[in-house]
N, C-alpha and C positions, 0 to 999 in steps of 0.2 A: 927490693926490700921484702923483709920475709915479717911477718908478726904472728909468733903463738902465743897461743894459749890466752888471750886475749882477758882482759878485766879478773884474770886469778892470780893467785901467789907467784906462780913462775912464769909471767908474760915474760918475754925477751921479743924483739926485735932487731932484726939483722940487717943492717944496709952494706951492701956492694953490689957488683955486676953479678950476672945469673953464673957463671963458672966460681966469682969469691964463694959466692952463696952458697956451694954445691959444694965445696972443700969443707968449708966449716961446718956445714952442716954433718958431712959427711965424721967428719972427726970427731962428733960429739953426739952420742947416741940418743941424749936427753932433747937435742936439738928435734928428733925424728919424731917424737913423740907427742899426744893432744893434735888441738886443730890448729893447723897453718893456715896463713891466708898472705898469697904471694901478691905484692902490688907490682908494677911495672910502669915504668913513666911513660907518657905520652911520645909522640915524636917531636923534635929538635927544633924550636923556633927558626930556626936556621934554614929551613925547607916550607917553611910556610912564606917566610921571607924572599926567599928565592920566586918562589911561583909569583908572589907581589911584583916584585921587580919585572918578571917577564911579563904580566899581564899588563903592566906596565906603559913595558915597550912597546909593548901589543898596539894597544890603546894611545898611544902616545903617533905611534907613525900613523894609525888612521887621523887622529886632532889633527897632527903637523899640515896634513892635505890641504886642511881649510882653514887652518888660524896660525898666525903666529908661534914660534917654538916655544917663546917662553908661556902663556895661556894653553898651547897643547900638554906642557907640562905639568902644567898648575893643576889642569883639569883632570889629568893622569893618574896624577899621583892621589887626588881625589876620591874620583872614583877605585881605582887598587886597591890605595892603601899602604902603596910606595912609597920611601923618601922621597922626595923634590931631588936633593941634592945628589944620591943615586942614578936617579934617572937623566940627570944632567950629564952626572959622569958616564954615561952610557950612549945618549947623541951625540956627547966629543968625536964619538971614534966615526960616527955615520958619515 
């Protein structure tokens, strides 16, 4: 997302990916001008998710050693931060 010119007559704000952003801006000279202030999103829940899951498992076959799968589970997904039901899906396959 782009935002000029902030709290004046001509704020605009631009939301697409950094190449949308670069076309229009590019194509519109008014665009180029004052101060910009480029935001960018974080990373993808999606990969913070995944590390959960594997810390997970991680922690999941150390519990299984010495308790029960379903409590190593419990305890797992706990401490992680993982779904339960995830990490079940995932000792199916062990």
């Amino acid at each position: 997302m782009i935002a000029r010119e902030l709290t004046k007559t001509f704020e605009t704000v631009l939301r697409g990916s950094l190449s949308e952003l670069l076309t229009r801006v590019r194509a519109d000279p008014n665009q180029q001008r004052g101060e910009i202030v480029l935001l960018i999103a974080g990373a993808p829940a999606v990969e913070a998710n995944a590390r959960q899951l594997a810390d997970g498992e991680r922690i999941f076959a150390l519990l299984h050693k010495e308790m029960p799968a379903s409590s190593a589970v419990r305890l797992a997904a706990e401490i992680s931060g993982a779904p339960k039901n995830a990490l079940y899906r995932l000792i199916e396959g062990l």
